[in-house]
C-alpha positions in Angstrom: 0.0 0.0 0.0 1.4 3.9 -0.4 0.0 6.5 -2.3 0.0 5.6 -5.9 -2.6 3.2 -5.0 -4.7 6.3 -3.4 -7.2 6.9 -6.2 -10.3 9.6 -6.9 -8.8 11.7 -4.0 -6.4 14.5 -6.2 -7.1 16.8 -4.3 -6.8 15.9 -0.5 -3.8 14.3 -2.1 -2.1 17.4 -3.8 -2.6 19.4 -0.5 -0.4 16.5 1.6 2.0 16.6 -0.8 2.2 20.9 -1.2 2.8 20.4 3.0 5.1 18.0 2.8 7.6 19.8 -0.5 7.2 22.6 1.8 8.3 21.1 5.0 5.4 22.5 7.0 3.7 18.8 7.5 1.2 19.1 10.1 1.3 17.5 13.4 -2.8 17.1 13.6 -4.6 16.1 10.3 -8.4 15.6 10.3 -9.0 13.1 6.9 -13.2 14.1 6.6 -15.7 12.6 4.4 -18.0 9.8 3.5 -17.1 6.8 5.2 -15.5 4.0 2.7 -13.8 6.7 0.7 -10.6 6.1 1.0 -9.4 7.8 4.0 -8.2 5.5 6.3 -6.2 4.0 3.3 -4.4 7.6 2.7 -3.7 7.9 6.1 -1.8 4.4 6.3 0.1 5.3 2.8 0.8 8.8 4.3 2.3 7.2 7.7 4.0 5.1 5.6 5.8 7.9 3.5 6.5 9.5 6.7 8.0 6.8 8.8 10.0 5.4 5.1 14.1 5.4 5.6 14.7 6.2 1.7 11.6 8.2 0.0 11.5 8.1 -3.1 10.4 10.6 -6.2 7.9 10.0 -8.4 6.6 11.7 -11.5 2.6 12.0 -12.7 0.5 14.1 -14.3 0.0 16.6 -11.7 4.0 16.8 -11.3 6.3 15.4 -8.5 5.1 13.1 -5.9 7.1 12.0 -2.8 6.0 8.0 -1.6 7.3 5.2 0.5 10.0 3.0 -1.1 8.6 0.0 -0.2 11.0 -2.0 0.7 13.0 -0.3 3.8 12.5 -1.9 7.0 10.1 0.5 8.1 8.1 0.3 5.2 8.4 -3.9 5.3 7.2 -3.8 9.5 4.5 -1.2 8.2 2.9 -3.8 6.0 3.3 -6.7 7.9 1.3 -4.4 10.9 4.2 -4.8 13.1 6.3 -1.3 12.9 6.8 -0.1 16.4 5.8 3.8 15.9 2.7 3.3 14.3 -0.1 2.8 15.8 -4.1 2.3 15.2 -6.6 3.5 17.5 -10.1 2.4 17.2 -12.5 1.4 19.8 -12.1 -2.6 19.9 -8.9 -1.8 21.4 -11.2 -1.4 24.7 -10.4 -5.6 25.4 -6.7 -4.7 25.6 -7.3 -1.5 27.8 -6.1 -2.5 31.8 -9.6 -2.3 32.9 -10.9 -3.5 29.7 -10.9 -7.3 29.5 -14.4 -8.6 28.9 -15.6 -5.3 28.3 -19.2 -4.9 25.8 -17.5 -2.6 22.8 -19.1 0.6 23.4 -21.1 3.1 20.6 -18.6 6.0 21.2 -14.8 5.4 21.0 -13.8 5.2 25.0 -11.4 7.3 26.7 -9.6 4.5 28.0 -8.5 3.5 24.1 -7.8 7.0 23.9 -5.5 7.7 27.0 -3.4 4.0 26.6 -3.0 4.0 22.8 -2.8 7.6 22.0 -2.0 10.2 25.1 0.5 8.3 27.5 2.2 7.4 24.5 3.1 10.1 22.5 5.9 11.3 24.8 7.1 7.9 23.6 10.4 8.6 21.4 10.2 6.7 17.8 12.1 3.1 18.0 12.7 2.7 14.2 12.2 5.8 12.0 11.9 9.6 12.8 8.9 10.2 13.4 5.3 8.4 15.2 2.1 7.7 13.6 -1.4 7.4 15.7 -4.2 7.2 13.2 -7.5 7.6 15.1 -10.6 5.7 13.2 -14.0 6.7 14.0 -13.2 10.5 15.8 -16.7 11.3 15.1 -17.2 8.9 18.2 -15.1 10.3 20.7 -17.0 11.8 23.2 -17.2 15.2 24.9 -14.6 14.1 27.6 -12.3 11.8 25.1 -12.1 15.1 22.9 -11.2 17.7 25.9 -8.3 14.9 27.0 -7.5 15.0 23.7 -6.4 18.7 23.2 -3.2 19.3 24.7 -1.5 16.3 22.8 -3.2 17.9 19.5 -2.7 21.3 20.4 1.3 21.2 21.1 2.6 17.5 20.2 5.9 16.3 20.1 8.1 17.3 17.1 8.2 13.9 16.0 4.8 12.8 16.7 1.9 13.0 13.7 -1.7 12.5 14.6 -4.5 11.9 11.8 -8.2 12.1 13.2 -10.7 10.1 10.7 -13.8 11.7 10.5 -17.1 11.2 8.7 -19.4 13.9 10.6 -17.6 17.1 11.1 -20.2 18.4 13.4 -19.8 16.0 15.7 -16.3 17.2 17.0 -16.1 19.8 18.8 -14.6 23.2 17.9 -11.4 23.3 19.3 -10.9 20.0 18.6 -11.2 20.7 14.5 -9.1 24.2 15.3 -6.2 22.5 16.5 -5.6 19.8 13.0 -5.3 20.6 9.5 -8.8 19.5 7.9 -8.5 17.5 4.7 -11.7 16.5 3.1 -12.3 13.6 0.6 -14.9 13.3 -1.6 -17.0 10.6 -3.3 -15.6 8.5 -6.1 -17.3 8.2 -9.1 -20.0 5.4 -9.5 -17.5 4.2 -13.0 -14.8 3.5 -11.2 -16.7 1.8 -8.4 -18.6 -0.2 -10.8 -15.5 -1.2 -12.2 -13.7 -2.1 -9.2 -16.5 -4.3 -7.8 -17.2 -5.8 -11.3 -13.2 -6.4 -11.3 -14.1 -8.5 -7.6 -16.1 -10.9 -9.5 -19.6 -9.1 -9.5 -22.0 -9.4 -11.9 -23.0 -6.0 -14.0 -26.5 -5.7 -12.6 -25.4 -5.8 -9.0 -22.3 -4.1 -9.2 -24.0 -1.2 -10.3 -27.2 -1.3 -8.0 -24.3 -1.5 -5.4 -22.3 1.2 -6.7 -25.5 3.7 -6.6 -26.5 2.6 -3.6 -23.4 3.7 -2.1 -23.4 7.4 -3.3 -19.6 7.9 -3.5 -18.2 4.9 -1.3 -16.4 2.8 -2.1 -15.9 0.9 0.8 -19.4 0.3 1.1 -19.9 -0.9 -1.9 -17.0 -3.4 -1.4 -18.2 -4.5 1.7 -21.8 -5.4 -0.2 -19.4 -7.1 -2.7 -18.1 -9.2 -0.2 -21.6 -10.2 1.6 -23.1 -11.2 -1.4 -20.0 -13.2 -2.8 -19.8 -15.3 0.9 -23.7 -16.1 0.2 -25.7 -13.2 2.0 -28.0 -13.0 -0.1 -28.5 -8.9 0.3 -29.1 -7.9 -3.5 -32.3 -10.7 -3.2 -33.3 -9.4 -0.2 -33.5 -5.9 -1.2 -35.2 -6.9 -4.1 -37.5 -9.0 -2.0 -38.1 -5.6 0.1 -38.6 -3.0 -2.6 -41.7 -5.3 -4.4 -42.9 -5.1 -1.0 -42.5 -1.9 -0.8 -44.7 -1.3 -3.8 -47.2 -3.4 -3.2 -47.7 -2.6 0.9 -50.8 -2.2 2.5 -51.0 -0.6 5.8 -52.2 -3.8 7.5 -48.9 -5.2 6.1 -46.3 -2.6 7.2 -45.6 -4.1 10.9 -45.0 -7.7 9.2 -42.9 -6.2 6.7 -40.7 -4.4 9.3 -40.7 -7.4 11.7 -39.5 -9.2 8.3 -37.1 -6.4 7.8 -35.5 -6.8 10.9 -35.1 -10.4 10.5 -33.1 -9.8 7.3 -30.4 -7.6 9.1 -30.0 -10.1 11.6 -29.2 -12.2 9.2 -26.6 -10.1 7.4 -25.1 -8.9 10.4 -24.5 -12.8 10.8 -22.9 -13.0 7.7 -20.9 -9.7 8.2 -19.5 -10.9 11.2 -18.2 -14.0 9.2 -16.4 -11.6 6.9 -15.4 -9.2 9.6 -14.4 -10.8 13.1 -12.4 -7.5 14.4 -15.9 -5.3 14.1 -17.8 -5.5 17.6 -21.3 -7.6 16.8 -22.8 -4.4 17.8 -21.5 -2.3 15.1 -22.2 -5.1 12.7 -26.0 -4.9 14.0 -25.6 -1.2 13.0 -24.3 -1.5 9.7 -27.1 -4.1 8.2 -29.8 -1.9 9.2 -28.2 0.9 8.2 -27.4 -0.9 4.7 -31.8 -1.9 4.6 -32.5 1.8 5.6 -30.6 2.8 2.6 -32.5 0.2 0.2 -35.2 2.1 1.3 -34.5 5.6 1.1 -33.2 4.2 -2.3 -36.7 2.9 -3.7 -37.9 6.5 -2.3 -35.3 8.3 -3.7 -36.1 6.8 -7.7 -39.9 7.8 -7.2 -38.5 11.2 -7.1 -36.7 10.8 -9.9 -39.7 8.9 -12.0 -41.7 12.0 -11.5 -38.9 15.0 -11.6 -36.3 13.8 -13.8 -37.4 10.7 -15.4 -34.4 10.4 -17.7 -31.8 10.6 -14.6 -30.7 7.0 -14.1 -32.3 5.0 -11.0 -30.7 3.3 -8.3 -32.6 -0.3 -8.5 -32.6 0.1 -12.3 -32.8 -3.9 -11.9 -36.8 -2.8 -10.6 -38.3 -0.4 -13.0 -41.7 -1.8 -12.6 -41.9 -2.1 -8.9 -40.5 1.9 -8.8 -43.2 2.8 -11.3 -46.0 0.7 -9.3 -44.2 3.0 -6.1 -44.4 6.2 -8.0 -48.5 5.5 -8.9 -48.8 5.5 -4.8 -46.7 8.3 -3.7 -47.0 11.6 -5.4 -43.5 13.3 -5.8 -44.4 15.9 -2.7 -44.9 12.6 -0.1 -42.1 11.0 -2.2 -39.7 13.4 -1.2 -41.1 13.9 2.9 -40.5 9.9 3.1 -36.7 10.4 2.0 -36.3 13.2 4.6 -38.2 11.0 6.7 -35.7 8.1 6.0 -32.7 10.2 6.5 -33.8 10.9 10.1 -34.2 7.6 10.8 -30.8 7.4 10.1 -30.1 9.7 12.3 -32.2 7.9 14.9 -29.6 4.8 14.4 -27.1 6.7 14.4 -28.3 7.9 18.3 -28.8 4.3 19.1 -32.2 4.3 19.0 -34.2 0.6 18.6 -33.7 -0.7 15.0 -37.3 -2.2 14.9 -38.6 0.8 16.4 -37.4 2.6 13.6 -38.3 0.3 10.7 -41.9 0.3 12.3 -42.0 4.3 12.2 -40.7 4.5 8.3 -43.1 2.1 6.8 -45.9 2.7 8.1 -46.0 6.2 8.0 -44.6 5.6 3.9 -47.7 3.1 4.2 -50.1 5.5 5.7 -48.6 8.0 2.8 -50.1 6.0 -0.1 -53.3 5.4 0.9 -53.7 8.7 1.5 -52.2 9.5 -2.4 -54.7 6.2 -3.5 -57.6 8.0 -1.8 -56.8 11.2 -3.7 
């Protein structure tokens, strides 16, 4: 991995590499954006370039590009996830914490991880190369108290220490913790070159694009899918099972159908943790309900488009006639109130609240929604 494999991100890319030609490399970096775009892979390639014995030169189309050799010992350790002055903070670390052992993994990242991997070590001098890497996943997790700890090292850390927060909500951090790093935002890759890549995993066309749409600019998302429905998940059936639902539901249906719903992300959470054993189960949960919300919001999303812009391509372009049997129940007003609606139900899971509560609340108020549109 270094930074030639980095792809779709010029720009965050070009401003690491103005820094670093200039010699001003920050001490506190905040990578932001969607989740699954690449950020977590920059800041590995970037630690690597900085903790590499002999960088080397490269030349591209936007000029001259410094990356990791390769094949120094720093570089080699790196790879192998064994170099002594790097180090990855995420929340799972919580079992390896002293008064962790045993411990649930919690929703926010906990000040334990934070204090043992990150702040009682930086005063740590580097072992190998010149410098020490602490890449933080998940910041947008740390809480109130995990953030204020958190200040001094980012505020004045040691020369030789470089700290890179990764971020998907900005808001959630608090302002002096964004005032003390250099933010560097990502944006989403284009659905070609996702398409391509998952198609280049062994996908088939249809479902490497309904994936690649679905995941509005992720790649990692979409790889993830990839991966589920490769090891036998069966999620590209399922949501196809849960959009004709969708267009056919009757409001005496719409508890079954999200008691059914729930079922389904149970089961992929099952397969995800198969794929995924470092993830908490929790988390997992998370993500497979947060995966059917999206099918949802999805279905919702192309009604829009059938009655604003019908030539704009759809998401489940695999379902045209279930969309258009959607679109005859839901007017393009309640169309777009039950994708705000769905998008605060994400926000509802995102704050923890009860998965089936939520699938309850979404379909059958989108239930309630049509008949009121039939009845019209």
């Amino acid at each position: 991995m270094s930074l030639k494999d980095v792809f779709c991100q010029d720009r965050a890319l070009g401003i690491l590499q103005r820094g670093l030609a200039a010699q001003r490399t920050a001490n506190a970096y905040l990578f932001a954006g969607l989740e699954g775009v690449g950020k977590y892979k920059t800041a590995r390639a970037w630690a690597k370039l900085l903790l590499c014995q002999s960088p080397q030169i490269r030349k591209d189309k936007s000029g001259s590009c410094a990356d990791s050799c390769g094949s120094c010992p720093p570089c080699t350790l790196l790879e192998a996830g064994s170099h002594p002055d790097y180090v990855h903070v995420y929340k799972e670390l919580l079992e390896y914490t002293k008064e962790g052992k045993g411990r649930k993994t919690p929703v926010d990242l906990p000040i334990d991880v934070i204090r043992e991997f990150l702040i009682d070590q930086v005063a740590i001098r580097p072992a190998l190369s010149q410098r020490r890497v602490f890449v933080v996943s998940e910041a947008e997790k740390l809480n109130v108290n995990s953030q204020n700890a958190l200040l001094k090292v980012l505020e004045e850390p040691p020369h030789y220490c470089t700290i890179i927060l990764l971020c998907t909500r900005l808001e959630q951090l608090l302002p002096t913790t964004r005032s003390r790093c250099q933010i560097i935002r990502f944006g989403p890759i284009a659905d070609e070159r996702i398409i391509a890549h998952v198609t280049g995993m062994g996908l088939g066309t249809r479902e490497a694009t309904f994936f690649a749409r679905l995941a509005q600019g992720s790649l990692g998302w979409a790889c993830q899918w990839a991966r589920l429905e490769q090891n036998g998940a069966g999620l590209f059936e399922t949501k196809r099972g849960l959009i004709a639902a969708l267009a056919d539901g009757r409001l005496e249906e719409a508890l079954d159908l999200a008691e059914r719903t729930g079922g389904s992300a149970k089961q992929i959470a099952s397969a995800w943790a198969d794929l995924d054993k470092a993830t908490s189960k929790s988390d997992l949960s998370h993500r497979a309900a947060k995966t059917l919300l999206q099918v949802i919001i999805s279905a919702l999303r192309d009604v829009t488009m059938v009655h604003l812009a019908p030539d704009r391509p759809l998401i489940n372009a695999d379902q045209p006639e279930p969309i258009a049997r959607l679109a005859r129940r839901l007017g393009a007003e309640r169309a777009t109130e039950a994708v705000n609606e769905g998008y605060e139900m994400l926000r509802w899971l995102e704050d923890n609240v009860n998965e089936r509560l939520i699938f309850e609340r979404l379909l059958l108020r989108l239930a309630r929604s049509a008949i009121m549109v039939t009845q019209d």
